[in-house]
N, C-alpha and C positions, 0 to 999 in steps of 0.2 A: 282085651286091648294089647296089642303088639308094644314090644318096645320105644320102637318107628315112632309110636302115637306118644310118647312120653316126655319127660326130660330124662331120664333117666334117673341113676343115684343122686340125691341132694348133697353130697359131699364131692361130686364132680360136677356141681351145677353152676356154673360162674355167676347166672340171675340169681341164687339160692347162695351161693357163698358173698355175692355182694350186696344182697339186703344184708346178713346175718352180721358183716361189717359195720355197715352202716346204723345198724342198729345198734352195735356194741359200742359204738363211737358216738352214737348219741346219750348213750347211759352213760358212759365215762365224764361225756362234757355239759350234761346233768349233774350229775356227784360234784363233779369239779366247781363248776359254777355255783352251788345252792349258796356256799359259805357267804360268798358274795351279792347272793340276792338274787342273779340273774338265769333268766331262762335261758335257752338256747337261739330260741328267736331273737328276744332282746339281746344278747351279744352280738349273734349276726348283723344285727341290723348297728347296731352301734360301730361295727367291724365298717361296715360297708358303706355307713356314712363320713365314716375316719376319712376313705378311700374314694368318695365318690360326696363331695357337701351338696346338699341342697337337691338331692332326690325329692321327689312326687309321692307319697302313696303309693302309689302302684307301680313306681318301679322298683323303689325299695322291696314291696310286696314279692316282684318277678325275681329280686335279686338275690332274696332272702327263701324262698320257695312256701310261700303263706299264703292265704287267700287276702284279697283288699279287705276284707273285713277284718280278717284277723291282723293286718298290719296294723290297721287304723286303733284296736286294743293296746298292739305293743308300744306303737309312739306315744294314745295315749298316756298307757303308765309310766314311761320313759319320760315324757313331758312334766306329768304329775311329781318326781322326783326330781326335777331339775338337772336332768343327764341329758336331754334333746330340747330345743328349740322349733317353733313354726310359726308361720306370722298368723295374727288373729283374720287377716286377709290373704288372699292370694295377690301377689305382684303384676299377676298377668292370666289369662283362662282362671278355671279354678283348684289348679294343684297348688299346696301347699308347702313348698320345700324346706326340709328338715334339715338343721345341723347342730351338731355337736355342742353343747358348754363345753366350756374347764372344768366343771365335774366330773360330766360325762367323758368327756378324754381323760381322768384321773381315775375311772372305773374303767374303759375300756383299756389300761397299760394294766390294770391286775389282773383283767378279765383274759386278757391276750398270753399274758404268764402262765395262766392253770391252763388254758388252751393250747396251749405249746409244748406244755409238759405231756398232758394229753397226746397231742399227735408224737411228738418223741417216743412216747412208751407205746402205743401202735408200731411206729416204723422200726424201735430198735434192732427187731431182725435180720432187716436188710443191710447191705451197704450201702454206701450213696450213689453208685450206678444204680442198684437196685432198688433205690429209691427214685432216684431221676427216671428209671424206665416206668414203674408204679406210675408215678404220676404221668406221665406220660401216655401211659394204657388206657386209665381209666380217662385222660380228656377224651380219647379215642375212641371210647365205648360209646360217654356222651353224645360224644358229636355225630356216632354212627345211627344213633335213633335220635336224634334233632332234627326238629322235621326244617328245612332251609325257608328262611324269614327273607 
């Protein structure tokens, strides 16, 4: 096999250096989170219902990047704690939209704290251009294999 046919060195691999990220960033905000109970889903998703009330299942699901099954696990256990709310019926079709208690927003402002600290000790290296471009980049990467909806 030729070069050509390869990715080359994984240490010049931008696919192989941004799992190897990503993955590190899920351990950190594993560790981070345990004290407080929460997975990483479950934060997500508490994140996102902060930011968006009254998601479906499955879009939380899409926003959070889980499968619908495995949403439907984290709201339940989120439910079961009294951190998320859903109606015993759907208001309309049959999604059921989830939003936040006052618990649950009193667990996602500490959950938010170790997650922030988290990304801070990620980005310390940069400056804040080289932050600003960072994120920048990688929407860019995103949206470059997104297939257009």
């Amino acid at each position: 096999m030729s070069r050509g046919e390869t990715v080359g060195p994984l240490d010049q691999s931008a696919g192989y250096l941004l799992k190897r990220a990503a993955t590190a960033l899920r351990t950190a905000m594993d560790t981070a989170l345990r004290p407080l109970d929460l997975t990483v889903p479950q934060y997500s998703c508490l994140e996102v219902l902060a930011q968006r009330p009254g998601l479906s299942n499955a879009e939380l699901a899409r926003a959070v990047f889980v499968t619908r099954q495995s949403m439907n696990l984290v709201l339940r256990g989120l439910q079961d704690r009294g951190l998320v709310t859903r109606p015993a019926t759907a208001p309309q079709g049959r999604a059921l939209p989830s939003t936040l208690t006052p618990a649950g927003r009193a667990q996602l402002r500490a959950a938010s704290g170790v997650v922030r600290a988290v990304q801070d000790r990620m980005l310390e290296p940069f400056s804040a251009a080289g932050r600003e471009r960072l994120v920048h980049d990688l929407a860019v990467c995103a949206d470059a294999l997104t297939p257009d909806e």
